[in-house]
C-alpha positions as CSV (number, residue, x, y, z in Angstrom):
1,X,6.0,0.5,-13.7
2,X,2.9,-1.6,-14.7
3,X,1.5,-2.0,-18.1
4,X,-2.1,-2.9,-16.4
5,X,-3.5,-1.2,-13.9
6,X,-2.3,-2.7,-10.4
7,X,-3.7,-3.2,-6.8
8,X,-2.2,-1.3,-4.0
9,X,-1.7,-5.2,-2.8
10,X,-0.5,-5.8,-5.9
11,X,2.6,-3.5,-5.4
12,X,3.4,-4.1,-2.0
13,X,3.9,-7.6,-3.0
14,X,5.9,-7.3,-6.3
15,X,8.6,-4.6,-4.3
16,X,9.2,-7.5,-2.3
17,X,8.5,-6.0,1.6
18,X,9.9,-7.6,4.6
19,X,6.0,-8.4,5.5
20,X,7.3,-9.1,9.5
21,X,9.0,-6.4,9.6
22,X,6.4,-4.1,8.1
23,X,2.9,-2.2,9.4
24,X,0.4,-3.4,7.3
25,X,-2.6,-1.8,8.9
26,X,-1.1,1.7,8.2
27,X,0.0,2.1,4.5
28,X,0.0,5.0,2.9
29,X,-1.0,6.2,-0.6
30,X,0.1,9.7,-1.7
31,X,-0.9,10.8,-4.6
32,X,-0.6,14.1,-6.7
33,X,-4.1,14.6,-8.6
34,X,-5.5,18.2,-9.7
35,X,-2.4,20.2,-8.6
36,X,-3.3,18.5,-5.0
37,X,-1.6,16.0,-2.4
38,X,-4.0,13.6,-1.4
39,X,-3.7,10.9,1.1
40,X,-5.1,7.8,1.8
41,X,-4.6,5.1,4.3
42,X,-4.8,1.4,3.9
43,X,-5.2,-1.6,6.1
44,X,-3.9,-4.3,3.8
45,X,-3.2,-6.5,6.7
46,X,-6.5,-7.9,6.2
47,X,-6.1,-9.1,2.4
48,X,-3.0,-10.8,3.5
49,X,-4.7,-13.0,5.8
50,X,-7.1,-13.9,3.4
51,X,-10.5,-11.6,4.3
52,X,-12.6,-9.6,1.4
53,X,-11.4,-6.0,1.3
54,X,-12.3,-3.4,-1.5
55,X,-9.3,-3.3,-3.7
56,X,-7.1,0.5,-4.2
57,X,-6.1,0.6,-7.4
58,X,-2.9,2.7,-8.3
59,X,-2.8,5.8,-10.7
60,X,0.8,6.9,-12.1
61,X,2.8,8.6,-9.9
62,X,1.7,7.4,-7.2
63,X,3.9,6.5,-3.9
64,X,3.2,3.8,-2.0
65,X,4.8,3.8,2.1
66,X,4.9,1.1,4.0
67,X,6.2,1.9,7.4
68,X,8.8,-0.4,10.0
69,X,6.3,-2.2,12.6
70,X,7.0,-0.9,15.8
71,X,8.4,-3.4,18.6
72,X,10.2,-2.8,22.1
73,X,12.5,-5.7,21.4
């Protein structure tokens, strides 16, 4: 919980993510709005290495997922 409104950045980096461990380029905003599930997916790998990106702010409820990066070893 916020009490300001909060960057989908924003979140990732207060919960703390293992951020070698985790796929940036794929994260995932589910959201409930107008008795619907929308979706939406995010690269935030590029914020994180410091280039302009328009910035997805967060509504209540929403859930954030951040999925494992995928390696062979």
């Amino acid at each position: 919980m916020s009490d300001r409104p909060i960057s989908a950045m924003e979140a990732v980096v207060e919960a703390g993510i293992d951020l070698a461990k985790s796929n940036l380029t794929k994260v995932r905003i589910i959201r409930q709005e107008n008795g619907r599930t929308e979706f939406h997916i995010l690269n935030l790998k590029k914020p994180f290495r410091g280039k302009p990106t328009e910035s997805f702010d967060l509504k209540p409820s929403d859930i954030i997922y951040v999925p494992e990066r995928f390696s062979w070893f």
